[in-house]
C-alpha positions as CSV (number, residue, x, y, z in Angstrom):
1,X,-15.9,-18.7,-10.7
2,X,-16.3,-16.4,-7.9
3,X,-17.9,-18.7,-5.7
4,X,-15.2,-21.3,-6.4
5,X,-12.4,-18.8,-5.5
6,X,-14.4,-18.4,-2.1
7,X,-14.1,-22.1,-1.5
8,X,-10.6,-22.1,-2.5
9,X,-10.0,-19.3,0.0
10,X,-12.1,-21.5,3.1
11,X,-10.1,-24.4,2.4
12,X,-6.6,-23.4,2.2
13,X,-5.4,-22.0,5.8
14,X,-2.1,-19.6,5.6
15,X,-2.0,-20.6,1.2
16,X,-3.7,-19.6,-1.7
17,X,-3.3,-21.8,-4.8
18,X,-2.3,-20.6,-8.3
19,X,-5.8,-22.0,-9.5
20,X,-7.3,-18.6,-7.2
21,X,-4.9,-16.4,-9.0
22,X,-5.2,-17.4,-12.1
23,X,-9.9,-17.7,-11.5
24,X,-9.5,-13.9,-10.1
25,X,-8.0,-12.5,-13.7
26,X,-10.4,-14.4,-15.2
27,X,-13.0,-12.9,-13.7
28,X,-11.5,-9.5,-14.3
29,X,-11.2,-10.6,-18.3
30,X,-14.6,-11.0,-17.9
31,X,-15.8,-7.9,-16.3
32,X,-13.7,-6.3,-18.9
33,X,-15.7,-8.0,-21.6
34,X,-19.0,-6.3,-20.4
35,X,-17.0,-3.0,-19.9
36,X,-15.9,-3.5,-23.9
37,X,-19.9,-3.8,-24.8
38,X,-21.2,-1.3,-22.5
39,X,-23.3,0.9,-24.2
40,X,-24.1,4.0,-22.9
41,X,-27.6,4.8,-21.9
42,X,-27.8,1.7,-19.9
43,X,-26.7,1.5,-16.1
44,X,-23.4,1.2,-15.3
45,X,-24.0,-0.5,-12.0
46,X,-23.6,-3.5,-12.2
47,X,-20.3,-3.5,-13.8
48,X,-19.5,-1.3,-11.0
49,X,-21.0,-4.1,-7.9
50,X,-18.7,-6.5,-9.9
51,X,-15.8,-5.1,-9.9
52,X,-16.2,-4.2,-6.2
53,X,-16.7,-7.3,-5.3
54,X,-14.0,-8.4,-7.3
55,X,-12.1,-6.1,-5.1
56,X,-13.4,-7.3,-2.0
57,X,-12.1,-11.0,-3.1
58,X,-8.6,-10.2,-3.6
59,X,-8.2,-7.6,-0.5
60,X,-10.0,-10.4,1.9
61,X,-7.9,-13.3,1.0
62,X,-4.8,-11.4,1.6
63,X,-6.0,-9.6,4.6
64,X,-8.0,-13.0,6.4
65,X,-5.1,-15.3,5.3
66,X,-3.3,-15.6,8.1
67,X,-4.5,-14.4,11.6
68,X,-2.4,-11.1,12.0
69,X,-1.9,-8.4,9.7
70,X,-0.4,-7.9,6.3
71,X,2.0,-5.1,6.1
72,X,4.3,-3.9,8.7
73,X,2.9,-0.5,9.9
74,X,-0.6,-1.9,10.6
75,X,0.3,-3.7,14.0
76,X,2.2,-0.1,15.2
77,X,-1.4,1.7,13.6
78,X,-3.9,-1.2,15.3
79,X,-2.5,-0.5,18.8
80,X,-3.0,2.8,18.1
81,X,-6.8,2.6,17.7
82,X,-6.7,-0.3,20.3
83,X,-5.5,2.4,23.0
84,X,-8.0,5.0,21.7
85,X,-11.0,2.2,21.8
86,X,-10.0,1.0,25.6
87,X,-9.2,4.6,26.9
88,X,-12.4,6.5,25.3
89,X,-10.0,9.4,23.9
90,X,-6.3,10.2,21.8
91,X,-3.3,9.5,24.6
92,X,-1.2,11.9,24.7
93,X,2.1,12.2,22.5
94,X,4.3,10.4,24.5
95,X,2.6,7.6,23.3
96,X,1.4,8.3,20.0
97,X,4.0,10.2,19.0
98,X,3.7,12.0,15.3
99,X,0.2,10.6,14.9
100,X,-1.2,12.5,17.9
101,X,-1.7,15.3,15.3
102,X,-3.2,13.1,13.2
103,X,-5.7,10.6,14.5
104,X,-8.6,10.7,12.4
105,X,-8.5,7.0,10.7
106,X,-7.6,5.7,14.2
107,X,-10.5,7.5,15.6
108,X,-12.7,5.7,13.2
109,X,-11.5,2.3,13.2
110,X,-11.8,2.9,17.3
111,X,-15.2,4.0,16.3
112,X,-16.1,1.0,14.4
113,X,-14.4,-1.6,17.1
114,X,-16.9,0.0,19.3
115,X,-20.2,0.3,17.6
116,X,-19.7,-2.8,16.3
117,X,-18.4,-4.8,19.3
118,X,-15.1,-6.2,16.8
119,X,-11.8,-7.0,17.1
120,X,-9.2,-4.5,15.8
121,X,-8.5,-6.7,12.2
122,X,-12.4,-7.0,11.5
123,X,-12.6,-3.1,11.7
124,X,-10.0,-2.1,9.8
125,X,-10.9,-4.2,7.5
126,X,-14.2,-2.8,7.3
127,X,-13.5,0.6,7.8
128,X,-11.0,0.1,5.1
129,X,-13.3,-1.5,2.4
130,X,-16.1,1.0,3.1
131,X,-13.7,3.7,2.6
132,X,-12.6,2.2,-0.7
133,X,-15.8,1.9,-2.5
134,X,-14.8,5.6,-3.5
135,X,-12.9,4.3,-6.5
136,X,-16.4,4.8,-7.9
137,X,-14.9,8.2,-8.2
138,X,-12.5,7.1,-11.2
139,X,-15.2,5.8,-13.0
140,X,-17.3,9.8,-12.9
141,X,-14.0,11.2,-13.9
142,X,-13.1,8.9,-16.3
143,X,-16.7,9.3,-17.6
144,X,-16.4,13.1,-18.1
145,X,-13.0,13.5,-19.4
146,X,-13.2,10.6,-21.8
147,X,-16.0,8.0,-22.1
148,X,-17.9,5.5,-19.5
149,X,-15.9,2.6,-20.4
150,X,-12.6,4.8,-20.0
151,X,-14.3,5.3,-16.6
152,X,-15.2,1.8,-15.9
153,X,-12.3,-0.1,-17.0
154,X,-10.0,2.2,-15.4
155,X,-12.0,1.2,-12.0
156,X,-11.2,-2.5,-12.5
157,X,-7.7,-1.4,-13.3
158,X,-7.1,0.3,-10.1
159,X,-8.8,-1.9,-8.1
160,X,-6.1,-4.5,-9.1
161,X,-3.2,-2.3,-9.1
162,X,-0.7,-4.1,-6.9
163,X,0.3,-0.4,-5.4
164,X,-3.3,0.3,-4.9
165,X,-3.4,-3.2,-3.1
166,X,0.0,-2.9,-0.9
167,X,0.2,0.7,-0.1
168,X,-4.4,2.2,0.0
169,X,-5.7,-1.6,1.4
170,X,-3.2,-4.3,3.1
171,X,-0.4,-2.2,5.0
172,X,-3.3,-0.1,6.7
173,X,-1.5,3.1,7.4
174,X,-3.4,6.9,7.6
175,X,-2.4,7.0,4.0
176,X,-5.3,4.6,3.2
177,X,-7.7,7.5,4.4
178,X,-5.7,10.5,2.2
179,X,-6.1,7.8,-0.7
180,X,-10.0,8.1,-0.9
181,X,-9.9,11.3,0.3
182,X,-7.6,12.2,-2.5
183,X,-10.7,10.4,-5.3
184,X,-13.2,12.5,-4.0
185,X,-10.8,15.4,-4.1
186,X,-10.0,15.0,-7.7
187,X,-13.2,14.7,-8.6
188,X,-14.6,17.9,-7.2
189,X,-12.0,20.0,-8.6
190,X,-12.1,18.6,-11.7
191,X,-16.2,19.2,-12.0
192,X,-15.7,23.0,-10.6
193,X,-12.6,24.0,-12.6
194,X,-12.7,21.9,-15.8
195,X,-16.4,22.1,-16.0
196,X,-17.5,25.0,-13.9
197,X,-20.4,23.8,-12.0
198,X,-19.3,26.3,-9.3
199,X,-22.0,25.7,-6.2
200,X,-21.6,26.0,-2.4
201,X,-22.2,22.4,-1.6
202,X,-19.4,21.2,-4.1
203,X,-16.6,23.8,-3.1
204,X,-17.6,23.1,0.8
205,X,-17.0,19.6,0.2
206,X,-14.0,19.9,-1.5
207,X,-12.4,22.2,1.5
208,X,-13.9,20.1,3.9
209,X,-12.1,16.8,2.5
210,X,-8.8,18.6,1.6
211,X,-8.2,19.7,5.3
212,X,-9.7,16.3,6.4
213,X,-6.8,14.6,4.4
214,X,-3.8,17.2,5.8
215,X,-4.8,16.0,9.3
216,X,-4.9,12.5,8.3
217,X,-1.6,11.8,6.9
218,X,0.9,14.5,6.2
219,X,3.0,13.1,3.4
220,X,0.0,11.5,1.5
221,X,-1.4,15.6,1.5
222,X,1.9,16.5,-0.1
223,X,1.7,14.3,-2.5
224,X,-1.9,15.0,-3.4
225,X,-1.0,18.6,-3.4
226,X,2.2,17.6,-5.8
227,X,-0.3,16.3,-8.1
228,X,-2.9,19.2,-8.4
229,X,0.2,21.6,-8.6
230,X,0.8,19.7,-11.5
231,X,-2.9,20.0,-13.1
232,X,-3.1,23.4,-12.1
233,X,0.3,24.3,-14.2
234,X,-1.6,22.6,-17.3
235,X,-4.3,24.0,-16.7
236,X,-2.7,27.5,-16.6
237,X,-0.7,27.1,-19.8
238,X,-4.3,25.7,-21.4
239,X,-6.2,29.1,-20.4
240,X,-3.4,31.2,-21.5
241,X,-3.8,29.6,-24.9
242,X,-7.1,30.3,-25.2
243,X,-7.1,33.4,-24.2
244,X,-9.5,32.7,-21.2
245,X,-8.9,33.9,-17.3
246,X,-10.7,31.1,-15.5
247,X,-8.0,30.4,-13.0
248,X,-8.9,32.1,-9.7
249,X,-11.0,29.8,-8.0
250,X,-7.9,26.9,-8.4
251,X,-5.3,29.4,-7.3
252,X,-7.4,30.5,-3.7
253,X,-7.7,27.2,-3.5
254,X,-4.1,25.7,-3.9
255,X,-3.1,29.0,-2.1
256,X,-5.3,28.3,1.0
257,X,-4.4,24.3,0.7
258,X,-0.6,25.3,1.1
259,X,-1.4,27.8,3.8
260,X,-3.2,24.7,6.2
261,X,-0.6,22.3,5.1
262,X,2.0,24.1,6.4
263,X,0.4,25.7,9.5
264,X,-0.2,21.5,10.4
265,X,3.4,20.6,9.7
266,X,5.2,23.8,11.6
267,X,2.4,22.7,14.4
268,X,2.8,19.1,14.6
269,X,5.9,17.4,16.3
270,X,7.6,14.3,15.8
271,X,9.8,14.5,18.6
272,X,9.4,16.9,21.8
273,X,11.2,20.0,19.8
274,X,11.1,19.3,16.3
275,X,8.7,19.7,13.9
276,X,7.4,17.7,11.1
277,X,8.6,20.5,9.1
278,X,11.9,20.5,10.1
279,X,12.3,16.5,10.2
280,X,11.5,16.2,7.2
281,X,13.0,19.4,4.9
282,X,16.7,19.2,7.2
283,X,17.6,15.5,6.0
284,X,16.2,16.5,2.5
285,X,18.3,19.5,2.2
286,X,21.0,17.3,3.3
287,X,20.6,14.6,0.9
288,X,20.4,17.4,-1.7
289,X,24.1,18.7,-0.6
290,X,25.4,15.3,0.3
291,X,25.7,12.1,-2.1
292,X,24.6,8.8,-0.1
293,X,23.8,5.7,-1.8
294,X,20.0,4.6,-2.0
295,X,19.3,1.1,-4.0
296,X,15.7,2.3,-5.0
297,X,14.5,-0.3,-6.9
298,X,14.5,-2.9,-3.9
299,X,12.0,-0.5,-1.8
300,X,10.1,0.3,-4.8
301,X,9.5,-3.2,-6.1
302,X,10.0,-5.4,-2.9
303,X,13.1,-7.2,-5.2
304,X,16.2,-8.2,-2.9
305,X,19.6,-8.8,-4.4
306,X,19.4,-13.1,-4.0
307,X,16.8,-13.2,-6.0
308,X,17.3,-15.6,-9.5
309,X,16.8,-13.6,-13.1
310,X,13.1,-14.9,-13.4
311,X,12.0,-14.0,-9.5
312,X,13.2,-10.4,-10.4
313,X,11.8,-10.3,-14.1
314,X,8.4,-11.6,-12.6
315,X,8.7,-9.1,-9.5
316,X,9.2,-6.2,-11.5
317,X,7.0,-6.9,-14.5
318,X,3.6,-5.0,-12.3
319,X,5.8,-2.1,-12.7
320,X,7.1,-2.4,-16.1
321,X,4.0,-3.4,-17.8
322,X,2.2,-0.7,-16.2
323,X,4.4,2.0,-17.6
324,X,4.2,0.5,-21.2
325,X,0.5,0.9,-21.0
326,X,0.9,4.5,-19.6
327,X,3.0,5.4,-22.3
328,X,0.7,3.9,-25.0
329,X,-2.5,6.3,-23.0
330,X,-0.1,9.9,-22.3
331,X,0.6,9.6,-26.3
332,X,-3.5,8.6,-27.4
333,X,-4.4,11.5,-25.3
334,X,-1.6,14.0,-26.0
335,X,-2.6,13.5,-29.8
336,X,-6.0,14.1,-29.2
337,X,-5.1,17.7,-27.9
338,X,-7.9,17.7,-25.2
339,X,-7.4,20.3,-22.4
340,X,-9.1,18.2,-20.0
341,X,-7.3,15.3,-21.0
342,X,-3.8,16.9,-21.2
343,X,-4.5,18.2,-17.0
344,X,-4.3,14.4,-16.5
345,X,-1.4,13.9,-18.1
346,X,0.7,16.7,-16.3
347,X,0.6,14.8,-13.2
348,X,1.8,11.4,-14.3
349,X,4.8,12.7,-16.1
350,X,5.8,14.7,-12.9
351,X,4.9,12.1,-10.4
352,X,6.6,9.5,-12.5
353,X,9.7,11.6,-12.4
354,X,9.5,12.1,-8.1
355,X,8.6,8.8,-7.5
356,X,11.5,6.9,-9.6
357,X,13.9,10.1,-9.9
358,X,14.5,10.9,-5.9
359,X,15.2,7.5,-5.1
360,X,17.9,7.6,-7.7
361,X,19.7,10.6,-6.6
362,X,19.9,9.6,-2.6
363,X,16.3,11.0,-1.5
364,X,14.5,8.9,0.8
365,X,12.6,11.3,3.0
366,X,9.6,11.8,1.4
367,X,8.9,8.3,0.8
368,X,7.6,8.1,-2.8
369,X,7.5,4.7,-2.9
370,X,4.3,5.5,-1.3
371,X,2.8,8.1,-3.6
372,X,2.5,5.1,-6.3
373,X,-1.5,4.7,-5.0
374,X,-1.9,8.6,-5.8
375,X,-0.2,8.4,-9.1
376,X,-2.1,5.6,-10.0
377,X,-5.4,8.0,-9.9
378,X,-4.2,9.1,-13.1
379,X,-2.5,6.4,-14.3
380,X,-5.5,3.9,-14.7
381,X,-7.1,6.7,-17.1
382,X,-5.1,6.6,-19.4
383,X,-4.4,2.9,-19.5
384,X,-8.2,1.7,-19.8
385,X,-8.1,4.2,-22.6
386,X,-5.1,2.7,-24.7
387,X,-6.1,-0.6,-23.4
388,X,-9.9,0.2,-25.4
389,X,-8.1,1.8,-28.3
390,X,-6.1,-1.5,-28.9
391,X,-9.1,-3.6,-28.2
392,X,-11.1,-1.4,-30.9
393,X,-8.6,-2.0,-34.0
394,X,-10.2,-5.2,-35.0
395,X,-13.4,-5.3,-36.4
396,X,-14.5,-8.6,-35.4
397,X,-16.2,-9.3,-32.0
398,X,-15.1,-12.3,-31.7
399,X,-11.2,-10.6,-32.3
400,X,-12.2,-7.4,-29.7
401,X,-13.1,-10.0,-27.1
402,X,-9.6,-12.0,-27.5
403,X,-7.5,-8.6,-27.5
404,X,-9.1,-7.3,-24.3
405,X,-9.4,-10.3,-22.3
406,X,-6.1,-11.4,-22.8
407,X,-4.7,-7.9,-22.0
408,X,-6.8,-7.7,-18.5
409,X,-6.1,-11.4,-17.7
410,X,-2.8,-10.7,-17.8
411,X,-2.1,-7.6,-16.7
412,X,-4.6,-8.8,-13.1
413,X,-2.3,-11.9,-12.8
414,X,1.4,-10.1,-13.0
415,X,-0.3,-7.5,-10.5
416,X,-2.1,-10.0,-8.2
417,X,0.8,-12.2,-7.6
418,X,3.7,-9.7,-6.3
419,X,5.4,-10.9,-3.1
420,X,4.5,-7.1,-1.8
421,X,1.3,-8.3,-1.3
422,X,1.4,-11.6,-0.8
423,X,3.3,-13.9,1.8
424,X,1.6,-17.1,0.6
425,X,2.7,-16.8,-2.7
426,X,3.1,-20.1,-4.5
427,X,4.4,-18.6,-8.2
428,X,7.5,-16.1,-6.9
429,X,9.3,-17.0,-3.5
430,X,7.4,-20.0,-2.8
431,X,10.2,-20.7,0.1
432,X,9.4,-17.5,1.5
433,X,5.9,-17.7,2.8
434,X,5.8,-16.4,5.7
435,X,7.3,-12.8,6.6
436,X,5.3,-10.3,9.0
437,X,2.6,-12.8,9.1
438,X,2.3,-15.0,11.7
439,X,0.7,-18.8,12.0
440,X,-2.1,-18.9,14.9
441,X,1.1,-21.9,16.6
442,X,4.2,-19.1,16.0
443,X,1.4,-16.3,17.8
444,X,0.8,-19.3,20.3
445,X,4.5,-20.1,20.9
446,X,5.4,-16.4,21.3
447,X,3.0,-15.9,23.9
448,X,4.0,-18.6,26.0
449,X,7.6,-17.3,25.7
450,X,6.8,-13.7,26.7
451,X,5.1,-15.3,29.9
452,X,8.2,-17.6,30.7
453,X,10.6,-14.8,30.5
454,X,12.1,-13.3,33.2
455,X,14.9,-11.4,30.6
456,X,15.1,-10.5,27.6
457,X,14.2,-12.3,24.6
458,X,16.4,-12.6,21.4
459,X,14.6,-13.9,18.3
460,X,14.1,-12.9,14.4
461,X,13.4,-9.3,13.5
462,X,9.6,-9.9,12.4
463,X,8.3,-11.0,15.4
464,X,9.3,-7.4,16.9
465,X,5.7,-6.2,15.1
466,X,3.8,-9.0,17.2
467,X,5.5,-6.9,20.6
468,X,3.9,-4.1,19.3
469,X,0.2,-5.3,19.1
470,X,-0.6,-8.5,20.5
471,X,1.3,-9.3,23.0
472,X,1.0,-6.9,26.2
473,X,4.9,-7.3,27.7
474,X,7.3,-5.4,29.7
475,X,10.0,-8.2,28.3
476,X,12.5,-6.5,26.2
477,X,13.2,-8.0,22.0
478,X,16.6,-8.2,20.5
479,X,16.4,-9.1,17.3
480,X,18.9,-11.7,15.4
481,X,21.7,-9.9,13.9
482,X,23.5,-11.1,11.0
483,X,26.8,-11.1,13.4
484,X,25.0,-13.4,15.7
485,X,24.0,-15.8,13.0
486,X,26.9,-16.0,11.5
487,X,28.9,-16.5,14.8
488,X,30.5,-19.9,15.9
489,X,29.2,-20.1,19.3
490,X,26.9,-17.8,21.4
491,X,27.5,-15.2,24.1
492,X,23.9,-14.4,25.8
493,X,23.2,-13.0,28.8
494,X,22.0,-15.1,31.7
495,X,18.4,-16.1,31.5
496,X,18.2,-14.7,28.1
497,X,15.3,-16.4,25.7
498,X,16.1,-17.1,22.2
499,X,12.9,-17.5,20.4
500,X,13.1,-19.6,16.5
501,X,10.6,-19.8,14.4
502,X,11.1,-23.5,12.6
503,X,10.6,-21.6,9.1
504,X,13.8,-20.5,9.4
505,X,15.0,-23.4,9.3
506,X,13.4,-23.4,5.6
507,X,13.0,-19.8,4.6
508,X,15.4,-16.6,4.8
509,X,15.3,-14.6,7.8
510,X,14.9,-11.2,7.6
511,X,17.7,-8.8,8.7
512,X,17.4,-4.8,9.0
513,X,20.1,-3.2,7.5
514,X,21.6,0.8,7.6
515,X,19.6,1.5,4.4
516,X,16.8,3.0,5.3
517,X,13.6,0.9,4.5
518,X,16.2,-2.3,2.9
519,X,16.5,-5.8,4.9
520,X,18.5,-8.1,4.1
521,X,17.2,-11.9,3.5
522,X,19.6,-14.5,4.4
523,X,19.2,-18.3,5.2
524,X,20.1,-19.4,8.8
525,X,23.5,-21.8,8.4
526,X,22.8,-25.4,8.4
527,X,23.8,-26.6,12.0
528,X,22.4,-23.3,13.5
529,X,20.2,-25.3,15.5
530,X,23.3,-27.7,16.8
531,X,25.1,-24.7,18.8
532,X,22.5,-24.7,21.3
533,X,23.4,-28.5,22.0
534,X,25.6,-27.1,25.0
535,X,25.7,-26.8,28.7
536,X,24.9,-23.2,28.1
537,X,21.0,-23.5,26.9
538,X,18.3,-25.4,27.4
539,X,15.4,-26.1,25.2
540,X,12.8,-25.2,27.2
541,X,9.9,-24.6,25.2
542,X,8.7,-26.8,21.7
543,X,5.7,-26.6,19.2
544,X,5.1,-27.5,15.7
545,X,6.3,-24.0,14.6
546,X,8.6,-22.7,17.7
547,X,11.9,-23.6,19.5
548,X,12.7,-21.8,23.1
549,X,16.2,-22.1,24.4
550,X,17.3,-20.9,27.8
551,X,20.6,-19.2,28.0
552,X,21.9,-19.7,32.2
């Protein structure tokens, strides 16, 4: 199966099939089988090199698909390293802006580009999937808190997680980084605090990768440090019933976690004279006293308001389905009154209630749609553990191997096929394949343009991310506003170039809006096209995916 799905991948250019979707959850069915009949004593390893590679499958067909990047922030993050790689050291903040306090993943993609003579997609994409074998981490935690399948299956579960996917692999922000940072974190604490193995090498570790993460990504440390808050407060209330004092070693270190956090974001600037500190606490204190309008639920599950009943039931089921499970594994493990087990339950109940309750009530500065990765640390725990208890109620093998299969076949295919993920998605938005990826003809036809340009160009607002990496132009980008689209007849400027992609023609465009992190998706009118028959442009410029017209 796995060697058919890499076929499948090598013979479909900017599309993936429903026949790889639907191979790649059963393959994870599969792996989940072995997990189900895993017997401890043997190794677990390699259940473990299969769902890795598993892993590798899914993140490489998304990522290699097209010839640019997935995500939006990873062309602004690739010229980033691309400048550190062709200078030899960090510019300075003028250019880099916020992340000038915080290069260390763009140091080591740079690092990679250059040890390993790559472009800038190949090394992120290997810095990133090195990074992410540390979801081996879930598996030793799982494994000491619960069982070794708990631990397994709750690897294959995150490893599929479309949040995982979108937000710790395919958008490659600094965030990635803080993610596996934040496994190995867990872990350590956990194995000093829970089970005191108190050593130098283990505590030095865990300092060393919690200041590592604060000056990787700022908001991805508050949101690790939100979540050990959170175990630290069960943990508390766990000692004080059982009489025991076994608390200082967490408290100096949440104390002296808080202590570097802050000193980084009272130190580190956004713009010239305010801090990160300041940018981000003022607008929250703000929201807080003020009452503006925030549709969540679009940011949170990439659903916009034209899409049909089914596209919207479909989009949101990864969410939905996940949070039945979780509810099913808080309640196992609350009635099994395990201390360890209830410190992982803390954090899912509060992170559950930032991630989905701010966004409710008008917050949007600390961006929690992007804490789901972190909460899903604890959320795959207790999932592979209700997911085992359900499989366990029948006594029958051949019933044990139905339940679980069917559960992890499903469950991988609703999370697999989210259009967050995927812009070449034939089950939900099939019309609307391409977004922020780009064609090698549209990268082609956009070049030529930026060379042919003496003005400005006008064109759709995704190719704005291809100015950012790729293409190396003093030409200025407008992007199409809804206003302009709409328009009867257009008013550019002399020797303006308006650049359209023929998928719009076919495809909604994508238009920013005054919500914060919301676009709008509209289709171009129907004789869009027929306004520039007119003395006022000229089509200068044709290929099989991009129009030029000349405004004189």
């Amino acid at each position: 199966l796995y060697t058919v799905t890499i076929i499948l991948l090598y013979l479909n250019l900017y599309f993936r099939p429903t026949s790889y979707f639907v191979l790649i959850s059963l393959m994870a069915g599969i792996i989940a089988i072995d997990i189900l009949f895993y017997s401890q004593g043997h190794s677990p390893l390699p259940i473990i090199i299969k769902i890795i590679a598993l892993s590798i499958n899914v993140r490489a067909g998304i990522w290699y698909n097209f010839p640019t990047f997935s995500g939006s922030d990873v062309y602004w993050h690739s010229s980033i390293s691309d400048m550190i790689t062709s200078s030899g050291y960090i510019p300075p903040f003028e250019l880099l802006g916020q992340y000038y306090f915080t290069p260390l993943s763009h140091i080591y993609v740079s690092a990679i580009q250059i040890l390993c003579q790559e472009n800038t997609k190949n090394s992120i994409f290997t810095f990133a999937l090195i990074i992410s074998v540390l979801i081996v981490f879930i598996y030793l935690i799982g494994r000491e808190i619960s069982s070794p399948k708990v631990g397994l299956l709750a690897m294959l579960v995150l490893a599929l997680t479309n949040s995982v996917i979108q937000y710790a692999f395919i958008n490659y922000t600094p965030s990635v980084l803080s993610f596996c940072y934040s496994l190995g974190i867990l872990y350590l604490l956990l194995k000093i605090v829970m089970f005191r193995q108190y050593s130098v090498p283990n505590v030095l570790l865990l300092v060393l990768l919690s200041t590592m993460s604060i000056y990787t990504h700022q908001l991805s440390s508050f949101a690790i440090l939100t979540a050990l808050f959170s175990v630290y407060f069960m943990h508390l209330m766990c000692e004080f019933r059982e009489r025991r004092n076994n608390i200082w070693f967490f408290t100096y270190y949440l104390v002296l976690l808080i202590i570097v956090l802050l000193s980084q974001w009272l130190h580190s600037f956004v713009t010239k004279n305010r801090s990160f500190f300041e940018f981000v606490f003022e607008p929250f204190i703000n929201d807080i006293l003020g009452d503006k309008a925030y549709e969540s639920m679009e940011v949170i599950r990439v659903v916009s308001p034209t899409d049909s009943l089914l596209s919207t039931m479909i989009s949101s089921l990864p969410y939905t389905v996940v949070v039945f499970f979780a509810i099913g594994g808080v309640l196992l493990w609350l009635a099994s009154r395990d201390n360890k087990k209830m410190q992982i339950i803390t954090p899912i109940i509060v992170m559950y209630a930032i991630v989905y309750g701010f966004p409710m009530i008008g917050m949007r500065n600390l961006l929690t749609h992007r804490w789901l990765p972190f909460l899903s640390l604890f959320v795959c725990l207790v999932i592979a553990a209700y997911i085992l208890a359900i499989a366990s109620i029948p006594r029958s093998k051949i019933a044990k191997v139905s339940v679980i299969s069917i559960i992890i076949v499903s469950l991988c295919f609703i999370m697999i096929i989210t259009p967050g993920i995927n812009k070449d998605n034939p089950i939900i938005r099939s019309d609307e394949t391409v977004r922020n990826q780009f064609t090698d003809a549209e990268v082609r036809g956009m070049n030529t343009l930026s060379y042919i340009a003496v003005s400005s160009i006008r064109t759709d607002s995704a190719y704005l991310l291809l100015e950012r990496s790729p293409l190396e132009t003093n030409i200025v980008y407008y992007p199409m506003s809804l206003d302009y689209v709409a328009g009867s007849e257009f008013s550019d400027q002399p020797e303006t170039l308006i650049a359209v992609r023929i998928c719009g023609m076919t495809e909604p465009f994508t238009f920013p809006t005054e919500k914060r992190g919301i676009s709008e998706f509209k289709y171009l009118p129907e004789h869009f096209l027929d306004r520039f028959e007119s003395p006022q442009h000229d089509l200068i410029y044709t290929n099989e995916k991009v129009l030029g017209y000349l405004a004189k």
